[in-house]
VEXVEXDREN-792092 format. One record per atom (N, C-alpha, C, CB): residue number from 0; atom name; x, y, z. Coordinates in pm, 1 decimal. Atoms other than C-alpha are relative to their C-alpha. Glycine has a CB too. Layout:
BEGIN
num;atomo;east;north;up
NUM;CA;X;Y;Z
...
//
This chain:
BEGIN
num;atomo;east;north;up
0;N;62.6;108.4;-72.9
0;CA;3711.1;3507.2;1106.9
0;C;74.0;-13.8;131.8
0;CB;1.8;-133.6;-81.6
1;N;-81.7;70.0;-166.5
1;CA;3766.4;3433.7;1492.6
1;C;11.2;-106.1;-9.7
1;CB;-66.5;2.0;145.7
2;N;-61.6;133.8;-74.2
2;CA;3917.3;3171.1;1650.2
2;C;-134.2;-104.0;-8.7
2;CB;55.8;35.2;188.9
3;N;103.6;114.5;0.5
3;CA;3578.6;3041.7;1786.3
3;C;-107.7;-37.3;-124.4
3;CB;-83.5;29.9;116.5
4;N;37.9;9.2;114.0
4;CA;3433.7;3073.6;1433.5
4;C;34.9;-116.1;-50.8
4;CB;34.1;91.8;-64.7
5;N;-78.3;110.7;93.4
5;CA;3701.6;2872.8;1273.2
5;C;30.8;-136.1;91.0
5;CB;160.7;69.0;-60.0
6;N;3.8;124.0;-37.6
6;CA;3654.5;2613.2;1511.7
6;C;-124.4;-72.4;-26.1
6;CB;30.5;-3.4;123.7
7;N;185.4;7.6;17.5
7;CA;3276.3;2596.8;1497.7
7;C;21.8;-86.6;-130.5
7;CB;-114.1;185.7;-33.9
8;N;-14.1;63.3;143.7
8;CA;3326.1;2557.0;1104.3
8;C;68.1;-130.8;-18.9
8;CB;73.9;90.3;-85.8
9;N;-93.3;156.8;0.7
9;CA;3629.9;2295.2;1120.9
9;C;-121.6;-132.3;79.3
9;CB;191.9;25.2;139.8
10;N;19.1;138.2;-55.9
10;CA;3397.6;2057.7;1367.8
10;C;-141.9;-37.6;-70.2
10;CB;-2.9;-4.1;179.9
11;N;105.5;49.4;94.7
11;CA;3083.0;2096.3;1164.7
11;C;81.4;-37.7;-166.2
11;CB;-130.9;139.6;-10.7
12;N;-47.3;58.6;115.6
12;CA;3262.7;2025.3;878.5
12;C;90.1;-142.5;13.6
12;CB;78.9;108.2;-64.4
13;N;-68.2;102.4;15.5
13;CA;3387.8;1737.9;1019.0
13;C;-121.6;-109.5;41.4
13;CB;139.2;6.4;84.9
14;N;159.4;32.8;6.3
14;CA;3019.9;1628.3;1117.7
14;C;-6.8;-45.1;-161.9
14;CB;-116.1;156.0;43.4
15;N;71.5;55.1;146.0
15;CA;2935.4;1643.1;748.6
15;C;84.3;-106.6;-54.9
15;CB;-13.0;120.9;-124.8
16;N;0.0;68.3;53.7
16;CA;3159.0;1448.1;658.9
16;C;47.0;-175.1;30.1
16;CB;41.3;70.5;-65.5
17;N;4.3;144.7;-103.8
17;CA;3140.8;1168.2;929.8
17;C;-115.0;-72.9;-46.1
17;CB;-23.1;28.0;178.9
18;N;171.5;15.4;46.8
18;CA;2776.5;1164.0;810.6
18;C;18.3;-61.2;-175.5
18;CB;-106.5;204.8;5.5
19;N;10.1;65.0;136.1
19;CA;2882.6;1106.3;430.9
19;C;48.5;-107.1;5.5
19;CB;54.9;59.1;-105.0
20;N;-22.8;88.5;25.2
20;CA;3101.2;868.6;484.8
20;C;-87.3;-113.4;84.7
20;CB;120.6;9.5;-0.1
21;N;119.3;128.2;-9.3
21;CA;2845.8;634.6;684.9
21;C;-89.7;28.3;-35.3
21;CB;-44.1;-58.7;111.1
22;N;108.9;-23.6;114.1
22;CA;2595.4;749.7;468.3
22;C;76.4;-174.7;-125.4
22;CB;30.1;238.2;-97.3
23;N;-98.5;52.6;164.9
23;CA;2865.9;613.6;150.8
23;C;27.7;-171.3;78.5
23;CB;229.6;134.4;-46.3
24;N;4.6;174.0;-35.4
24;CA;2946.4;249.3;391.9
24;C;-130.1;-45.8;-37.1
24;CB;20.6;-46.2;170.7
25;N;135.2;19.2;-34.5
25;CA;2585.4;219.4;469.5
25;C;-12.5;-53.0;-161.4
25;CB;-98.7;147.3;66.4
26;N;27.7;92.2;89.7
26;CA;2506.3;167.2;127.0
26;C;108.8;-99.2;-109.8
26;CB;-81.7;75.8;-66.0
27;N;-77.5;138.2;50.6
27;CA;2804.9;-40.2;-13.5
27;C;-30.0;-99.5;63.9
27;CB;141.0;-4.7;5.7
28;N;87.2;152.9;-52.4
28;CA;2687.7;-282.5;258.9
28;C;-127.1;-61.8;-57.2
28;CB;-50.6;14.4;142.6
29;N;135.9;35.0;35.1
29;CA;2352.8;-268.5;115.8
29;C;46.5;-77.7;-106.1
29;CB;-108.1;115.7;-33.7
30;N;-62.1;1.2;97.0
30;CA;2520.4;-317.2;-209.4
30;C;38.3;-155.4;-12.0
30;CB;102.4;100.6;7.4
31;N;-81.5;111.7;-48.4
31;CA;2737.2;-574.8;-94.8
31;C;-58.5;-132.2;70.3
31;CB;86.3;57.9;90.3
32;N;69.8;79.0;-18.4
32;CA;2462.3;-772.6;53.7
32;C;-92.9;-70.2;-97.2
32;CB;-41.9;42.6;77.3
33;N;116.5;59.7;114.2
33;CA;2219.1;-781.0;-252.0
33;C;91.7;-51.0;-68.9
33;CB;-105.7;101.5;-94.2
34;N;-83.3;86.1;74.1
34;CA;2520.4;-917.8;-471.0
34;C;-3.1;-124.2;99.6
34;CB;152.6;65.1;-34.2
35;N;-40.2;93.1;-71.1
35;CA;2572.0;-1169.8;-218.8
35;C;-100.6;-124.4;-16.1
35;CB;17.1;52.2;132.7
36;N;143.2;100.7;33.6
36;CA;2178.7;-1295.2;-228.8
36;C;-12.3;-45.1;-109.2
36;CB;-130.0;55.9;9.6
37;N;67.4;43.7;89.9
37;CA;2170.0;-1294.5;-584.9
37;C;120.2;-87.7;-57.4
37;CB;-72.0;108.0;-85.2
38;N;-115.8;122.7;68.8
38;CA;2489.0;-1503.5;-628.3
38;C;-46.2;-95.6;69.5
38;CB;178.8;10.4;20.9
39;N;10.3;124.0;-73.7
39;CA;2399.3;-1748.9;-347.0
39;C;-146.4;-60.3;-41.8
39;CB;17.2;27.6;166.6
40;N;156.2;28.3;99.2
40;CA;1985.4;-1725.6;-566.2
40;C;95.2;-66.1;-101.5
40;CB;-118.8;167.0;-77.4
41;N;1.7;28.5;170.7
41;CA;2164.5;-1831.4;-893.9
41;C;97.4;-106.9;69.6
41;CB;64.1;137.7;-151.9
42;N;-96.0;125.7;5.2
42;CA;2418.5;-2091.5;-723.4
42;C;-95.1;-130.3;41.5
42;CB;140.3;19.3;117.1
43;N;100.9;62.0;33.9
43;CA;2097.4;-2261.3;-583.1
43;C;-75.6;-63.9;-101.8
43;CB;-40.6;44.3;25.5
44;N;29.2;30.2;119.6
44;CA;1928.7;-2229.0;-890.8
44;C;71.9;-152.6;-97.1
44;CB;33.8;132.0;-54.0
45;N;-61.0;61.3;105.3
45;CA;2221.2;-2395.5;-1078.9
45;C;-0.2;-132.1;62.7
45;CB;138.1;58.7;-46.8
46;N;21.2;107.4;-61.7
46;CA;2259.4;-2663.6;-835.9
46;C;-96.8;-118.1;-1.0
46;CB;-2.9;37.8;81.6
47;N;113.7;57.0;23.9
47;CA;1897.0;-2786.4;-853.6
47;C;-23.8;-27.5;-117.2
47;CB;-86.7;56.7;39.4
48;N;-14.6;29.9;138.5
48;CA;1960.3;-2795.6;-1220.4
48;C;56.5;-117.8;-29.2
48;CB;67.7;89.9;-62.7
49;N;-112.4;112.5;74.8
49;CA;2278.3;-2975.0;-1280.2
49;C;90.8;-59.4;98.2
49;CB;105.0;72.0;-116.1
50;N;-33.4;61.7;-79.9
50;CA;2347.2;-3097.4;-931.6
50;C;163.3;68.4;37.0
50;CB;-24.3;-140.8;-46.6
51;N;-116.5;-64.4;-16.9
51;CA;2665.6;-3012.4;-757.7
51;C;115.4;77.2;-84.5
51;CB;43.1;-73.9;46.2
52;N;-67.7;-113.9;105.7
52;CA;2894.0;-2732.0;-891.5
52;C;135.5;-40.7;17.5
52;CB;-21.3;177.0;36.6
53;N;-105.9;4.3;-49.4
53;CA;3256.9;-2815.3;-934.4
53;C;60.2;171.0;51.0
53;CB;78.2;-80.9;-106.7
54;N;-93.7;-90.0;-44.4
54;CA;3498.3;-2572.6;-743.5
54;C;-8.0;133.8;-88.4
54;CB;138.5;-67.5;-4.1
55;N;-25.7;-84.3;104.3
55;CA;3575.5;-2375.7;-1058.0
55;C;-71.2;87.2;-30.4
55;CB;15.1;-47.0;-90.8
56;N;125.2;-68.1;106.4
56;CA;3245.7;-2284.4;-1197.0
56;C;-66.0;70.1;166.7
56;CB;-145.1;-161.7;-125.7
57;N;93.9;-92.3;-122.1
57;CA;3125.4;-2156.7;-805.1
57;C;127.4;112.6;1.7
57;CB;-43.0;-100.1;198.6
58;N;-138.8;-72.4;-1.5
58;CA;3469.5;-1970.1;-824.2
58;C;-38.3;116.0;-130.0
58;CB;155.4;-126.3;-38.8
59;N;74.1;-33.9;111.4
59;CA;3330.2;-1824.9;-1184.6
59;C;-95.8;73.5;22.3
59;CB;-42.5;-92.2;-62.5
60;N;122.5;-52.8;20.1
60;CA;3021.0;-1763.4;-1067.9
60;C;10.2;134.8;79.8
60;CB;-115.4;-98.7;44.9
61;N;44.5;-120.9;-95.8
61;CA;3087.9;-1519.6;-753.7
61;C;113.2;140.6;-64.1
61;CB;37.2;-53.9;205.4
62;N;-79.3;-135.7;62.5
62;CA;3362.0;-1299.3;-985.6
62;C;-104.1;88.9;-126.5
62;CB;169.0;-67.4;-90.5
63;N;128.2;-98.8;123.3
63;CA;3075.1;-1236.5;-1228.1
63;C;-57.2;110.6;23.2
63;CB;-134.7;-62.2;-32.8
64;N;41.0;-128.9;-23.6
64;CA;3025.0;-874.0;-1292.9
64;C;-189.7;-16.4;20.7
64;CB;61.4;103.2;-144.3
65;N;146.9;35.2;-22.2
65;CA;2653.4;-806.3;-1204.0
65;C;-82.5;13.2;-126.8
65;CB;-63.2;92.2;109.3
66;N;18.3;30.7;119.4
66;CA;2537.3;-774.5;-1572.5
66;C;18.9;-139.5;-1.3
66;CB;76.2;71.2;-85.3
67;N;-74.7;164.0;26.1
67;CA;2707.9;-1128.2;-1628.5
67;C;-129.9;-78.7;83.7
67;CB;204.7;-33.9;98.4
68;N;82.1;64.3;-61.4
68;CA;2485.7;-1230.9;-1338.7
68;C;-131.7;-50.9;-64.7
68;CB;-17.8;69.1;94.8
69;N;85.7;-11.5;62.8
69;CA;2171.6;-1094.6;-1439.8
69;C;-38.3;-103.3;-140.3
69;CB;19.4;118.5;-14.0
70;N;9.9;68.9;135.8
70;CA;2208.3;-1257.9;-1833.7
70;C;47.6;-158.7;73.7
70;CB;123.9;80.1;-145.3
71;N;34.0;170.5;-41.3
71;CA;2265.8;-1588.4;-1642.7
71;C;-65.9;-45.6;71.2
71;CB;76.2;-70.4;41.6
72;N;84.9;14.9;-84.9
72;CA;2004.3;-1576.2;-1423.4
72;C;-140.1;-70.9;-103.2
72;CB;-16.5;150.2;81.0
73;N;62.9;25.4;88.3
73;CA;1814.1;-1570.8;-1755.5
73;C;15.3;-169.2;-94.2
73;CB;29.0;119.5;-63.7
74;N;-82.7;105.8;118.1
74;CA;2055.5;-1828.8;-1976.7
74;C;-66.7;-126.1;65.1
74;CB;210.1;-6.5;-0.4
75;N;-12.8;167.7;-96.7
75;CA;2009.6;-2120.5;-1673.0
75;C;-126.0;-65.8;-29.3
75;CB;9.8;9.1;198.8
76;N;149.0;43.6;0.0
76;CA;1625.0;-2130.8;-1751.3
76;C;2.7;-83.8;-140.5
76;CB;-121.7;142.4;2.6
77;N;19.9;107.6;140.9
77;CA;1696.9;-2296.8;-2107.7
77;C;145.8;-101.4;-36.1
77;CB;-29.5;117.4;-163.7
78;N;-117.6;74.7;29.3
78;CA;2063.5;-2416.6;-2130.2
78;C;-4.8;-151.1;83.5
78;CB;131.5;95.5;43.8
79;N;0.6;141.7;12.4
79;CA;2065.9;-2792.6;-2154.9
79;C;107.2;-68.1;102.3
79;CB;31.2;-36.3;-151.1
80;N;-114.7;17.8;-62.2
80;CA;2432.5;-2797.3;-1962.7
80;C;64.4;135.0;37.3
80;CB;83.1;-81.5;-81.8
81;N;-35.5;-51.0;-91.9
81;CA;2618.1;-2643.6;-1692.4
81;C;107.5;115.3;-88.3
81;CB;50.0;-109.2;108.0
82;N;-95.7;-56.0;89.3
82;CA;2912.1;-2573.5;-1987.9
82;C;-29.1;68.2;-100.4
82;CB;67.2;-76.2;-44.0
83;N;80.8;-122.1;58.5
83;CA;2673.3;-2390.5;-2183.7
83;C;23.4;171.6;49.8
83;CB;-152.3;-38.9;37.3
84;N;41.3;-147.4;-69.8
84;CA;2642.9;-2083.3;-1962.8
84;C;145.5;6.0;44.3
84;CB;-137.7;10.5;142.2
85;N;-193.9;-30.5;-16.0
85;CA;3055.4;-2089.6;-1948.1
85;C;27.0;-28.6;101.5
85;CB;74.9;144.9;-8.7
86;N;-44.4;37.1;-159.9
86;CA;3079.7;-2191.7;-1576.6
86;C;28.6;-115.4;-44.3
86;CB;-107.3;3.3;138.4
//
């Protein structure tokens, strides 16, 4: 391999992987935005339920894996109290 070969290669290969990694941000932001909506959807939700959230339980709510979310997105529609759904 020449010189201008092995430069060629090194800067496209540094192309590809300028391109993956804002490819790979690009969608953790996405990512990182839809968690965001559907915690600030379900803190609404809860709010309009059982009226202001103490500290704790909004603290609770935004560490919730997204599973966790999901099954309380569900729970909030029948649980009677706020201490029901563990927040």
């Amino acid at each position: 391999m020449n010189r201008t070969s092995y430069i060629i290669g090194r800067e496209e290969g540094k192309q590809e992987g300028l391109e993956e990694g804002i490819e790979k941000g690009v969608e953790q932001g996405i990512e990182t935005g839809r968690r965001k909506g559907v915690v600030e959807f379900l803190e609404a939700q809860l709010v309009a339920k059982f009226g202001p959230l103490p500290a704790e339980s909004l603290d609770k709510l935004r560490q919730l894996p997204d599973a966790e979310l999901a099954r309380l997105g569900l729970a909030l529609l029948t649980a009677p109290a706020l201490a029901d759904l563990g927040l």
